[in-house]
N, CA, C, O and CB atoms as a CASP TS submission, in Angstrom:
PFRMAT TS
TARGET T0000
AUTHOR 0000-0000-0000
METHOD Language model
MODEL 1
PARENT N/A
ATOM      1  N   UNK     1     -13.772  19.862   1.294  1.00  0.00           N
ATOM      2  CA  UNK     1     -13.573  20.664   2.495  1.00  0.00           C
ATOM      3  C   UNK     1     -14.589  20.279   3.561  1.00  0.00           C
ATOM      4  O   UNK     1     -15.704  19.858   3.253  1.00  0.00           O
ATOM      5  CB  UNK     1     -13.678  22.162   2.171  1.00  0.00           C
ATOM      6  N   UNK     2     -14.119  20.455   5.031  1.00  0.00           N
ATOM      7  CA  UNK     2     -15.255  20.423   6.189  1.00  0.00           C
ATOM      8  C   UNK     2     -16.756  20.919   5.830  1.00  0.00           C
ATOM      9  O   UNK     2     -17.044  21.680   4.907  1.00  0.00           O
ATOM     10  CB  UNK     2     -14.761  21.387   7.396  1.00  0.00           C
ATOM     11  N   UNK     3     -17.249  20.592   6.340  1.00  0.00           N
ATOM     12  CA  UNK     3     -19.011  20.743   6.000  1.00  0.00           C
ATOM     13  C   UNK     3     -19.160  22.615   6.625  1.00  0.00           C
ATOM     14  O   UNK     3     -19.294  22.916   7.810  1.00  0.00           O
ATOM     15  CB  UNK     3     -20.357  19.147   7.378  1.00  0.00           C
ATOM     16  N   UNK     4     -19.093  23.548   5.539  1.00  0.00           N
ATOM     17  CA  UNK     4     -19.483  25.144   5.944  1.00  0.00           C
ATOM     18  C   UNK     4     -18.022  26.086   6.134  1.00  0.00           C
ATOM     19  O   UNK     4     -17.848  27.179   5.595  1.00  0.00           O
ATOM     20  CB  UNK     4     -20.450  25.153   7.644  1.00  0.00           C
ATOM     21  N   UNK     5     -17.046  25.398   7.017  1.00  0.00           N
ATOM     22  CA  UNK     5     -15.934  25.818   7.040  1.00  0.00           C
ATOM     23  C   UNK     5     -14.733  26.129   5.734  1.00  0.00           C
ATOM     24  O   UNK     5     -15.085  25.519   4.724  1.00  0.00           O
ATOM     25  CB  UNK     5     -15.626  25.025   7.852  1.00  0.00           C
ATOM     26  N   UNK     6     -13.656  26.780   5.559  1.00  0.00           N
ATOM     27  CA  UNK     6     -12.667  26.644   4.865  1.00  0.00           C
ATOM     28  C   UNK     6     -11.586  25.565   5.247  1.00  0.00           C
ATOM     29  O   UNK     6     -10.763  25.099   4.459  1.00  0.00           O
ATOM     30  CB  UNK     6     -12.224  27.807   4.801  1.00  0.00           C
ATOM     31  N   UNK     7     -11.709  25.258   6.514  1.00  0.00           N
ATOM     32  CA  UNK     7     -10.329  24.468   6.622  1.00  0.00           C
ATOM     33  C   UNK     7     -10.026  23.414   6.173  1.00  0.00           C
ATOM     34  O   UNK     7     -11.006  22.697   5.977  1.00  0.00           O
ATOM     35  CB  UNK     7      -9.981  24.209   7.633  1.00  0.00           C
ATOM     36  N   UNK     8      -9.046  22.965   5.904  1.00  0.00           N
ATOM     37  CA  UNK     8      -8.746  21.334   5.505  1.00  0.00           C
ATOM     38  C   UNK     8      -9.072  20.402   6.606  1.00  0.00           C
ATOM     39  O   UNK     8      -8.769  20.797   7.732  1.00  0.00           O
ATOM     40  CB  UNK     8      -7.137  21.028   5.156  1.00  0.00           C
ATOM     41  N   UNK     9      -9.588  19.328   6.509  1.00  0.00           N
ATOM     42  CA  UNK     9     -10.085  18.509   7.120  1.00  0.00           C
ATOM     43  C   UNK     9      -8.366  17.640   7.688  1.00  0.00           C
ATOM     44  O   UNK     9      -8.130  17.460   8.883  1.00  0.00           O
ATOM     45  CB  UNK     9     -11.336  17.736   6.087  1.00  0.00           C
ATOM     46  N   UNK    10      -7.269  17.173   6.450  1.00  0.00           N
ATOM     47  CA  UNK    10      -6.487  16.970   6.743  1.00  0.00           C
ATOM     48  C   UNK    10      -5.161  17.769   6.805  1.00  0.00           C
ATOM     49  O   UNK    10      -5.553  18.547   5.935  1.00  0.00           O
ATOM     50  CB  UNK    10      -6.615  16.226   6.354  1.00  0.00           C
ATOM     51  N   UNK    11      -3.951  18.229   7.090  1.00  0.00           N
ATOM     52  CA  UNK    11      -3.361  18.438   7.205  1.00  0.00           C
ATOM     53  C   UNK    11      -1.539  18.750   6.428  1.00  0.00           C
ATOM     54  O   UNK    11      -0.501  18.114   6.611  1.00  0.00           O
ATOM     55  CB  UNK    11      -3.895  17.997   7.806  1.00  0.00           C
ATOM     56  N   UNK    12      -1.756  19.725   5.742  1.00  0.00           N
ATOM     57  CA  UNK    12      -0.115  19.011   4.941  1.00  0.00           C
ATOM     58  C   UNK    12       0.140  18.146   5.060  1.00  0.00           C
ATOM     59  O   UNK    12      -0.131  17.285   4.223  1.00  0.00           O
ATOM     60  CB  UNK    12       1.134  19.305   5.142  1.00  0.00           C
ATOM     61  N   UNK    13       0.930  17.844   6.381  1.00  0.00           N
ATOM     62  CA  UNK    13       1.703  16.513   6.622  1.00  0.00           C
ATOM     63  C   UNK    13       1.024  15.539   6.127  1.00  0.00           C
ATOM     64  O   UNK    13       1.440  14.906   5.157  1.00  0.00           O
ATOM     65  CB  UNK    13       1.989  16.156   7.993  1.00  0.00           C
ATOM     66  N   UNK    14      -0.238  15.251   6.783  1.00  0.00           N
ATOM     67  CA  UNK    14      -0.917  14.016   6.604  1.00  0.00           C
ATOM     68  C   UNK    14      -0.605  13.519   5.083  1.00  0.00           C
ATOM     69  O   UNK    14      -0.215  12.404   4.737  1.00  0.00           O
ATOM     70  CB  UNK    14      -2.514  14.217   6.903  1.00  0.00           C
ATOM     71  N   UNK    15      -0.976  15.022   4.011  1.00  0.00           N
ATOM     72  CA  UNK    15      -0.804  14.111   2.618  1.00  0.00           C
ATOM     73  C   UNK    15       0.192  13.908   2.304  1.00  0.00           C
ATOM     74  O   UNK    15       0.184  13.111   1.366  1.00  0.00           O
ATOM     75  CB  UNK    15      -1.245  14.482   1.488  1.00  0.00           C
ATOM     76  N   UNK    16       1.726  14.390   2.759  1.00  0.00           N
ATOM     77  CA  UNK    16       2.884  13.874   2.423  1.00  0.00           C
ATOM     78  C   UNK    16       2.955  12.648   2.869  1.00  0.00           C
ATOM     79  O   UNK    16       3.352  11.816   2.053  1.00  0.00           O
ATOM     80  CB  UNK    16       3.877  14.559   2.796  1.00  0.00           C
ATOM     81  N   UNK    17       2.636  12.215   4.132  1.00  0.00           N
ATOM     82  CA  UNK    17       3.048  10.929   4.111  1.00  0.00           C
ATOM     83  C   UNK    17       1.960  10.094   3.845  1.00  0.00           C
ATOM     84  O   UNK    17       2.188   9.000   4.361  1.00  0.00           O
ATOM     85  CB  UNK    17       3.681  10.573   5.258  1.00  0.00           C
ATOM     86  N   UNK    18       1.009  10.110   3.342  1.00  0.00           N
ATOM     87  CA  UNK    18      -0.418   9.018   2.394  1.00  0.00           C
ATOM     88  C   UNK    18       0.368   9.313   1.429  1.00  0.00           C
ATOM     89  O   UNK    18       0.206   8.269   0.799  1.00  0.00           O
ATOM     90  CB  UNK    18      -2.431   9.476   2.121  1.00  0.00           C
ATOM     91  N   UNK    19       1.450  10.190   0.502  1.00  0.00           N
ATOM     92  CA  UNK    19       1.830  10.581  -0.775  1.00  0.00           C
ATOM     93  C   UNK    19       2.925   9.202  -0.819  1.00  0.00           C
ATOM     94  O   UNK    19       2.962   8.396  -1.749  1.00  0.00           O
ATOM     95  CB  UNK    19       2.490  12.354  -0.921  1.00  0.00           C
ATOM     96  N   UNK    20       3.882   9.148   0.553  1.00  0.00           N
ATOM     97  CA  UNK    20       4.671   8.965   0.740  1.00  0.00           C
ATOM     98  C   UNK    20       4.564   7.057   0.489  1.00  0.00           C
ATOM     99  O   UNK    20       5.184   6.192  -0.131  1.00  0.00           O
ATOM    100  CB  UNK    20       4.942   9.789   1.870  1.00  0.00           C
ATOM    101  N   UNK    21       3.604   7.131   1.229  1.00  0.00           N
ATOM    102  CA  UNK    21       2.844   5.394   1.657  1.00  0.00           C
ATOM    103  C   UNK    21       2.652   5.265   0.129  1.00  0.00           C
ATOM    104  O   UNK    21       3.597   4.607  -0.307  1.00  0.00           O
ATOM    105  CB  UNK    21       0.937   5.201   2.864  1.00  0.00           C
ATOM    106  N   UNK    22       1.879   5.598  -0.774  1.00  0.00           N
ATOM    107  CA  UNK    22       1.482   5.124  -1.889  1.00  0.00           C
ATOM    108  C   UNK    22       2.362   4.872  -2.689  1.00  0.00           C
ATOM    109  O   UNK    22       2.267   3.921  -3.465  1.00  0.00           O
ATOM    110  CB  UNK    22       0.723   5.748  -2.391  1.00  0.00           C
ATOM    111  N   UNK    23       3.355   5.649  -2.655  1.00  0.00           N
ATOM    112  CA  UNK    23       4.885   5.712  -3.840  1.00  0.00           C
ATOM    113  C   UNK    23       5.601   4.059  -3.238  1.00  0.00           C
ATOM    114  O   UNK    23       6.019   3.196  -4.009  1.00  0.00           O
ATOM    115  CB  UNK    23       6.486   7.672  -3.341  1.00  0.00           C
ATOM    116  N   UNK    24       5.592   3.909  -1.356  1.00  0.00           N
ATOM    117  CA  UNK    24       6.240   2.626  -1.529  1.00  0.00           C
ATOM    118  C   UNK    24       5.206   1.643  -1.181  1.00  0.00           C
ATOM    119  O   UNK    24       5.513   0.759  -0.381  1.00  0.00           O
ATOM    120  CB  UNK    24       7.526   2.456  -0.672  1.00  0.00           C
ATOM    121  N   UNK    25       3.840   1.684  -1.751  1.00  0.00           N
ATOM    122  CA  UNK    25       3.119   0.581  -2.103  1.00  0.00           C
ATOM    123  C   UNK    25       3.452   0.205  -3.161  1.00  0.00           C
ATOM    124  O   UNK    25       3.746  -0.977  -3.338  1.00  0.00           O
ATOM    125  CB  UNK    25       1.927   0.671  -2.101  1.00  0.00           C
ATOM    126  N   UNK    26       3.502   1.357  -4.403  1.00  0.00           N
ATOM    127  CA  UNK    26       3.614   1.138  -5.846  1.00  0.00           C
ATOM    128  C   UNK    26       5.502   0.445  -6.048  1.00  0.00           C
ATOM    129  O   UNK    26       5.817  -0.391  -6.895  1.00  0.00           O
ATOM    130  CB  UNK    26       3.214   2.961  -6.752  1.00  0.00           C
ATOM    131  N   UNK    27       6.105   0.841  -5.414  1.00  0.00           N
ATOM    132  CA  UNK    27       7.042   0.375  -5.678  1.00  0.00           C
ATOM    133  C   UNK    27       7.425  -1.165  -4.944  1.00  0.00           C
ATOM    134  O   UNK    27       8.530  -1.659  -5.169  1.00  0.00           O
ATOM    135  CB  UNK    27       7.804   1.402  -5.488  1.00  0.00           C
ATOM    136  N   UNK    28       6.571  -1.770  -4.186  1.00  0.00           N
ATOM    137  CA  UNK    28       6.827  -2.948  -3.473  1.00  0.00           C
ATOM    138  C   UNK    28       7.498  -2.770  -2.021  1.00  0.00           C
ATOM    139  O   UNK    28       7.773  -3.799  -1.405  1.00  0.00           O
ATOM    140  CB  UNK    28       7.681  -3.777  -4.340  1.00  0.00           C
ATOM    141  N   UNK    29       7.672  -1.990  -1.660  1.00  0.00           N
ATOM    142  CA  UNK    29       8.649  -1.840  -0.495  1.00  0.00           C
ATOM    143  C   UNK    29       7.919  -1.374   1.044  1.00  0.00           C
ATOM    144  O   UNK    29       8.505  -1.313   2.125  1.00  0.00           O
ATOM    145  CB  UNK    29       9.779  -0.636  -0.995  1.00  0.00           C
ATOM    146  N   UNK    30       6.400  -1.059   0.754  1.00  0.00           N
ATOM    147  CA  UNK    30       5.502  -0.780   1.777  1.00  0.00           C
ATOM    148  C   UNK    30       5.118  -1.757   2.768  1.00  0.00           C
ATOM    149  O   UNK    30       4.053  -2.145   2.288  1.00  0.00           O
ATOM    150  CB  UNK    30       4.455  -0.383   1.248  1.00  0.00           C
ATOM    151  N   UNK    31       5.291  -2.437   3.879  1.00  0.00           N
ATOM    152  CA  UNK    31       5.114  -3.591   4.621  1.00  0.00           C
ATOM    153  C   UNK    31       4.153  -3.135   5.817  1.00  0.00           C
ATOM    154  O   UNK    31       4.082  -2.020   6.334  1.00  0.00           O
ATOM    155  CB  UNK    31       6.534  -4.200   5.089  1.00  0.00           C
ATOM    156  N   UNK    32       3.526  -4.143   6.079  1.00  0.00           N
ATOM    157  CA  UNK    32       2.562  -3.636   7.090  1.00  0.00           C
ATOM    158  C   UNK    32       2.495  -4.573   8.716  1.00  0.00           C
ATOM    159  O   UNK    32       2.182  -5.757   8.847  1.00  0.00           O
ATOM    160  CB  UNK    32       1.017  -3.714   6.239  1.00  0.00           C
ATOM    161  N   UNK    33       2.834  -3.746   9.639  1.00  0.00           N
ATOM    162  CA  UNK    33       2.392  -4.538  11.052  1.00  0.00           C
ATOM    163  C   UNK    33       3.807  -5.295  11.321  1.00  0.00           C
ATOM    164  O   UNK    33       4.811  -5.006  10.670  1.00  0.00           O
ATOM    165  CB  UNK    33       0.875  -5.812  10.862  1.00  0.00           C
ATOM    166  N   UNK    34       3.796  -6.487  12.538  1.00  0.00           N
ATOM    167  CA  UNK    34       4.657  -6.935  12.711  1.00  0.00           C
ATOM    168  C   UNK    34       5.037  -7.957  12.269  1.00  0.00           C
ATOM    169  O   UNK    34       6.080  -8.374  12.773  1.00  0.00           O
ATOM    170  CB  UNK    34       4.722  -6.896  13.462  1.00  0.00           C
ATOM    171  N   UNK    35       4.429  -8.764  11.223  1.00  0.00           N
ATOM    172  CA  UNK    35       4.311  -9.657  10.471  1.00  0.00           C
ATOM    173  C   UNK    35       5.166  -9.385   9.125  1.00  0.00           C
ATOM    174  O   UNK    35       5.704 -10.225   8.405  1.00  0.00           O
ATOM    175  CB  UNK    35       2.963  -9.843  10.346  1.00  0.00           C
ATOM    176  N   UNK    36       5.142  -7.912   8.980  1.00  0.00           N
ATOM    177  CA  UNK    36       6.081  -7.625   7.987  1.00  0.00           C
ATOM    178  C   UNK    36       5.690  -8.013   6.551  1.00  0.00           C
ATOM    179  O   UNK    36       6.498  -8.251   5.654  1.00  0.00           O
ATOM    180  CB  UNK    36       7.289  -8.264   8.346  1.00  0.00           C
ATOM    181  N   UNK    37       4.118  -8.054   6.428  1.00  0.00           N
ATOM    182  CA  UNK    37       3.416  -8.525   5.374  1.00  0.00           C
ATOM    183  C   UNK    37       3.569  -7.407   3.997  1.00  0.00           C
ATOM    184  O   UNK    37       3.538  -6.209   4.279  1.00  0.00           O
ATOM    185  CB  UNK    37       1.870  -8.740   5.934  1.00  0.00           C
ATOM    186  N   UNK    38       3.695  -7.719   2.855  1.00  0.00           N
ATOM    187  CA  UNK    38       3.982  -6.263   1.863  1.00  0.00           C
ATOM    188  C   UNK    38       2.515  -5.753   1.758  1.00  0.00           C
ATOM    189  O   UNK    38       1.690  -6.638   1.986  1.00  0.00           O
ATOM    190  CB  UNK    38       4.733  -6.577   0.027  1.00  0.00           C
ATOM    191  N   UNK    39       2.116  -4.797   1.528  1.00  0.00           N
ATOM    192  CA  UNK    39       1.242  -4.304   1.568  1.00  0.00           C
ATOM    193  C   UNK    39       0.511  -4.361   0.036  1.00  0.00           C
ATOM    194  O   UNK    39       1.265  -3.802  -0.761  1.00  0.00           O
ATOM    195  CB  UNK    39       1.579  -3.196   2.182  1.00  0.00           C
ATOM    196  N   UNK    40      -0.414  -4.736  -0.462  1.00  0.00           N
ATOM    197  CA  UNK    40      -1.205  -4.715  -1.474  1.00  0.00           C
ATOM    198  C   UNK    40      -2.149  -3.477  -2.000  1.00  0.00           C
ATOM    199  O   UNK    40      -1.944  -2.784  -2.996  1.00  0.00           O
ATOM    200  CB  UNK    40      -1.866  -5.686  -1.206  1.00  0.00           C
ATOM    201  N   UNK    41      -3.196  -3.387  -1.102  1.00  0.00           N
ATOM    202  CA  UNK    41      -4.621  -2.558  -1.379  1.00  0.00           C
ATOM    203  C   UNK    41      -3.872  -1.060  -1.289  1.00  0.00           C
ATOM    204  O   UNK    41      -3.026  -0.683  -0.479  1.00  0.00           O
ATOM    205  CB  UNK    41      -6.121  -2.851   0.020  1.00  0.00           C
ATOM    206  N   UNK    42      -4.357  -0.489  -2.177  1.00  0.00           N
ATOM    207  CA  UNK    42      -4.266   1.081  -1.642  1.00  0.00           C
ATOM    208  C   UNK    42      -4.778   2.222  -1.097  1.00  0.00           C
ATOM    209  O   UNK    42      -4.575   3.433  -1.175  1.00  0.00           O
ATOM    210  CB  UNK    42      -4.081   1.545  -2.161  1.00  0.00           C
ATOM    211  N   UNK    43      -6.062   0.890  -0.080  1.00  0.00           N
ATOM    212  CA  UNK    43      -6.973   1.522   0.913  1.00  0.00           C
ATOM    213  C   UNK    43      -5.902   1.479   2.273  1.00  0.00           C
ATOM    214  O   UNK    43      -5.706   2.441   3.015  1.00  0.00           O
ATOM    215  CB  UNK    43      -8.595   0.563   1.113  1.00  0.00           C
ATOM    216  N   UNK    44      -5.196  -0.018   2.422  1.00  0.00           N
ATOM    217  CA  UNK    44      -3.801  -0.054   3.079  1.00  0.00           C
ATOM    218  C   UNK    44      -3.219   0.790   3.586  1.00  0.00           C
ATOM    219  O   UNK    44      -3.208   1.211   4.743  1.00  0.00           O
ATOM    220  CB  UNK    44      -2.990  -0.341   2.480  1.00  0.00           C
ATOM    221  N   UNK    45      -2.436   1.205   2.235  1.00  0.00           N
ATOM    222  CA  UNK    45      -1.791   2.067   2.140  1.00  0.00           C
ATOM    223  C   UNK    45      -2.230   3.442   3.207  1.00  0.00           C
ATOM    224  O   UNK    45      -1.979   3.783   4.363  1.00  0.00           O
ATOM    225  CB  UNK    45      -1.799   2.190   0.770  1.00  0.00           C
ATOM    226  N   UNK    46      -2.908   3.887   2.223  1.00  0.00           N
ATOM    227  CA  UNK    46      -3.923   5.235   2.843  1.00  0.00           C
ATOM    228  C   UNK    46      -3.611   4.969   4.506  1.00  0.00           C
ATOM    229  O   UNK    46      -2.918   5.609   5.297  1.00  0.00           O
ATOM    230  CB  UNK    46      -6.070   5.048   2.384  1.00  0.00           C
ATOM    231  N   UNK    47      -4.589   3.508   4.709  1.00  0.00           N
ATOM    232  CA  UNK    47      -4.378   3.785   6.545  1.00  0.00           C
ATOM    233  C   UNK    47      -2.972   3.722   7.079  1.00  0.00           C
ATOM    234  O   UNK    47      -2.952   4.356   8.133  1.00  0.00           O
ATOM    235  CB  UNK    47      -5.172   2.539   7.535  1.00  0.00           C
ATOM    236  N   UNK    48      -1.924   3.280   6.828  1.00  0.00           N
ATOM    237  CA  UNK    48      -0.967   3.620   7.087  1.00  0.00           C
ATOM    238  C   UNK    48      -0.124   4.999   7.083  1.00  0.00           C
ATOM    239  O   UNK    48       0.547   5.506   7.982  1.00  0.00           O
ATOM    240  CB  UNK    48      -0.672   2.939   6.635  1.00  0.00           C
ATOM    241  N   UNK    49      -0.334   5.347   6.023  1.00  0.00           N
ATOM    242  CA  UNK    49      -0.013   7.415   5.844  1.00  0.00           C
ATOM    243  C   UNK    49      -0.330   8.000   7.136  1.00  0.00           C
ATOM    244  O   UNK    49       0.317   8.567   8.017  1.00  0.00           O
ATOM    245  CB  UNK    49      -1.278   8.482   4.551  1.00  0.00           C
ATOM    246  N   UNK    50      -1.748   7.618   6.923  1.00  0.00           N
ATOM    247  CA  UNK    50      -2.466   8.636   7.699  1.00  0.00           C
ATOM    248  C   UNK    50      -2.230   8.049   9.380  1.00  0.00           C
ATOM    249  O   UNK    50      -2.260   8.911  10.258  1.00  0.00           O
ATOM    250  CB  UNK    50      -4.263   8.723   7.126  1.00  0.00           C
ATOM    251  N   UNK    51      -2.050   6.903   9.702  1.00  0.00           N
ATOM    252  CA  UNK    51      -1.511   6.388  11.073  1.00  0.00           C
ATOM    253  C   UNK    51      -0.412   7.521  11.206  1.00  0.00           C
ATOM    254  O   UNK    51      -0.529   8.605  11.777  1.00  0.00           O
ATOM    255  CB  UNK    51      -0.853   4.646  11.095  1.00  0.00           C
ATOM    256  N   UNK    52       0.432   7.122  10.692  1.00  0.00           N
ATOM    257  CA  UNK    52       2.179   7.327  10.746  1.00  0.00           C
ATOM    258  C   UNK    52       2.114   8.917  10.912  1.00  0.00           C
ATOM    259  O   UNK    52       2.722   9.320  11.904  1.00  0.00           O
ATOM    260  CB  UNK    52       3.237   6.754   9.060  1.00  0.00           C
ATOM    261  N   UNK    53       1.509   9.872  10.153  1.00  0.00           N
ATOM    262  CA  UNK    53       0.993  11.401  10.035  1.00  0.00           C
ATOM    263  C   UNK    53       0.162  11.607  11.876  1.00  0.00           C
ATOM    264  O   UNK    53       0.325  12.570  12.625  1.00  0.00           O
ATOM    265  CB  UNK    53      -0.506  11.547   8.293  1.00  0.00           C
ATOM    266  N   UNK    54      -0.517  10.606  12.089  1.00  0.00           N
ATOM    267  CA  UNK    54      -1.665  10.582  13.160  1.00  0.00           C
ATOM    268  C   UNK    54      -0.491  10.653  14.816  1.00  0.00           C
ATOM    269  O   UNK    54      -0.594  11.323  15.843  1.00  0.00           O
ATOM    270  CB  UNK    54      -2.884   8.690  12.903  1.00  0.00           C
ATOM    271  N   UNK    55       0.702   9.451  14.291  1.00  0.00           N
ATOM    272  CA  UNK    55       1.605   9.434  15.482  1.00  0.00           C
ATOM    273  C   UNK    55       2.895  10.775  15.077  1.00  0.00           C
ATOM    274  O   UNK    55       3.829  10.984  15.850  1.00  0.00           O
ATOM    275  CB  UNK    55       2.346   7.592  15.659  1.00  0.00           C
ATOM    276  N   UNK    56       2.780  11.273  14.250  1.00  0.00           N
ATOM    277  CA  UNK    56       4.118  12.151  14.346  1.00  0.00           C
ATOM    278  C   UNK    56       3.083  13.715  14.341  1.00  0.00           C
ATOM    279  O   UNK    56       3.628  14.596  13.676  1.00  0.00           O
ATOM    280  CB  UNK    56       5.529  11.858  12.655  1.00  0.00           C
ATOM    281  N   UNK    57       2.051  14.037  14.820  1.00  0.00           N
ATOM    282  CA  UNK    57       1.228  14.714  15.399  1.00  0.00           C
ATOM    283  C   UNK    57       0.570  15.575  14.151  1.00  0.00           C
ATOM    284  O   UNK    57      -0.338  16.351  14.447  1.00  0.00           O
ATOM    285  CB  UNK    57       1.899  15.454  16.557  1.00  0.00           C
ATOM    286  N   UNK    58       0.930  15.490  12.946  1.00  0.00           N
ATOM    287  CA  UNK    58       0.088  16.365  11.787  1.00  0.00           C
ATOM    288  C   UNK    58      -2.010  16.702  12.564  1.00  0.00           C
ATOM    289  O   UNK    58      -2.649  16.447  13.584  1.00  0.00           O
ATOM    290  CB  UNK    58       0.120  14.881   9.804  1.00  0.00           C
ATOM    291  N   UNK    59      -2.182  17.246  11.495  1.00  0.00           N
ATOM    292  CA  UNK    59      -3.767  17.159  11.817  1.00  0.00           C
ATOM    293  C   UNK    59      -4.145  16.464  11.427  1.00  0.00           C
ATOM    294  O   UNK    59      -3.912  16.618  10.228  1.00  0.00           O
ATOM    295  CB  UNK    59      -4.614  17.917  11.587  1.00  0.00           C
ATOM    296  N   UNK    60      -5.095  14.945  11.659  1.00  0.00           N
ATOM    297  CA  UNK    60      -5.550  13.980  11.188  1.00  0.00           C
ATOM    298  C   UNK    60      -6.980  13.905  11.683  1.00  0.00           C
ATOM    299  O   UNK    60      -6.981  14.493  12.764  1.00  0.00           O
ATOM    300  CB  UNK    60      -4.736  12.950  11.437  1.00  0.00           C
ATOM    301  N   UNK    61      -8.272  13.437  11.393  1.00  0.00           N
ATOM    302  CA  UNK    61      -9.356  13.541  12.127  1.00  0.00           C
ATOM    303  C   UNK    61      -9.661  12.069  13.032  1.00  0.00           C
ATOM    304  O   UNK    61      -9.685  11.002  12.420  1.00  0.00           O
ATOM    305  CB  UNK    61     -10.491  13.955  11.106  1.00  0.00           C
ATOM    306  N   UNK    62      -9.820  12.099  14.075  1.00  0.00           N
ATOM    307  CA  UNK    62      -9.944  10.751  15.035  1.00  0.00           C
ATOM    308  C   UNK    62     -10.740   9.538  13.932  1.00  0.00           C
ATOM    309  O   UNK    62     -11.691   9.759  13.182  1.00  0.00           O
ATOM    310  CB  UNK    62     -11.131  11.167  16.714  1.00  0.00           C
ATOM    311  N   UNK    63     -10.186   8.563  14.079  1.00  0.00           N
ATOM    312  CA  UNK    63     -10.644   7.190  13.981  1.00  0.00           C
ATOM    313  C   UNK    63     -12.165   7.185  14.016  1.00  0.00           C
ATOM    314  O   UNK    63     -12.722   7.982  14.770  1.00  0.00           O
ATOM    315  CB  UNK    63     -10.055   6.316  15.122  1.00  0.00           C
ATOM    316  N   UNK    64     -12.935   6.298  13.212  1.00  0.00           N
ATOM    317  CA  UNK    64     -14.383   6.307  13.805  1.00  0.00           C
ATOM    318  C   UNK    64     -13.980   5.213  14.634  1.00  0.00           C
ATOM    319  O   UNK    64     -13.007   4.491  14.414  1.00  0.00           O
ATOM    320  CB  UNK    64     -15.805   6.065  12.775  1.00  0.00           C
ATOM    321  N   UNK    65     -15.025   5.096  15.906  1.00  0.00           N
ATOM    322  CA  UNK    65     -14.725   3.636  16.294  1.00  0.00           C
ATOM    323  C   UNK    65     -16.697   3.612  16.570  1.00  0.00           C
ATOM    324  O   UNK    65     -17.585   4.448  16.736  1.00  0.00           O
ATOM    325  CB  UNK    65     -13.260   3.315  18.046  1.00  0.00           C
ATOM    326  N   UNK    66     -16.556   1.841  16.463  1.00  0.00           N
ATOM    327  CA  UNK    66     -17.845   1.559  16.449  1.00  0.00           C
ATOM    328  C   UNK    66     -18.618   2.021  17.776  1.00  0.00           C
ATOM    329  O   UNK    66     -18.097   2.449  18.806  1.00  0.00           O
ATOM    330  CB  UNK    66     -17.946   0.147  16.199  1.00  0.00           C
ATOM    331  N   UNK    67     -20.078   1.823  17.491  1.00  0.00           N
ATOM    332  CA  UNK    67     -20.932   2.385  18.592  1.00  0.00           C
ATOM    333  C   UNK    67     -21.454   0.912  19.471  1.00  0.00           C
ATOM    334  O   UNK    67     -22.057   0.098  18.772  1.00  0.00           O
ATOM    335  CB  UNK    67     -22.369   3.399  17.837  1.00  0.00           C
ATOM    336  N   UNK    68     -21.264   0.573  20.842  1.00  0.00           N
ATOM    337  CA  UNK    68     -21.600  -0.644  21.295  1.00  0.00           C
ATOM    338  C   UNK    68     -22.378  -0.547  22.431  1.00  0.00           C
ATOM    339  O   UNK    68     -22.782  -1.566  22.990  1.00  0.00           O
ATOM    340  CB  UNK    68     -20.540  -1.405  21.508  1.00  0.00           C
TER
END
């Protein structure tokens, strides 16, 4: 859980579709980008769920992006 709070950090949705991503990693059918590459890692995976959850508006927590 969030650091003090009760809430979920992520969102139903979000884990249906990381649930969703992992079932068609495991099954071969998960492809990634426009290259249409199959997807392997199931760190992959994960970022894809949670993209796809991130664009169909679930609660997801922002991206880190680096500090420059």
């Amino acid at each position: 859980m969030a650091k003090g709070t009760g809430r979920r950090r992520y969102g139903k949705k979000a884990g249906t579709k990381v649930e969703r991503a992992m079932h068609e990693m495991k099954a071969g059918t998960l492809r990634s980008g426009r290259s249409k590459r199959k997807v392997k890692s199931r760190k992959q995976a994960i970022a894809i769920g949670l993209s796809e959850a991130r664009k169909s508006g679930a609660r997801v927590p922002r991206k880190k992006s680096g500090s420059r």
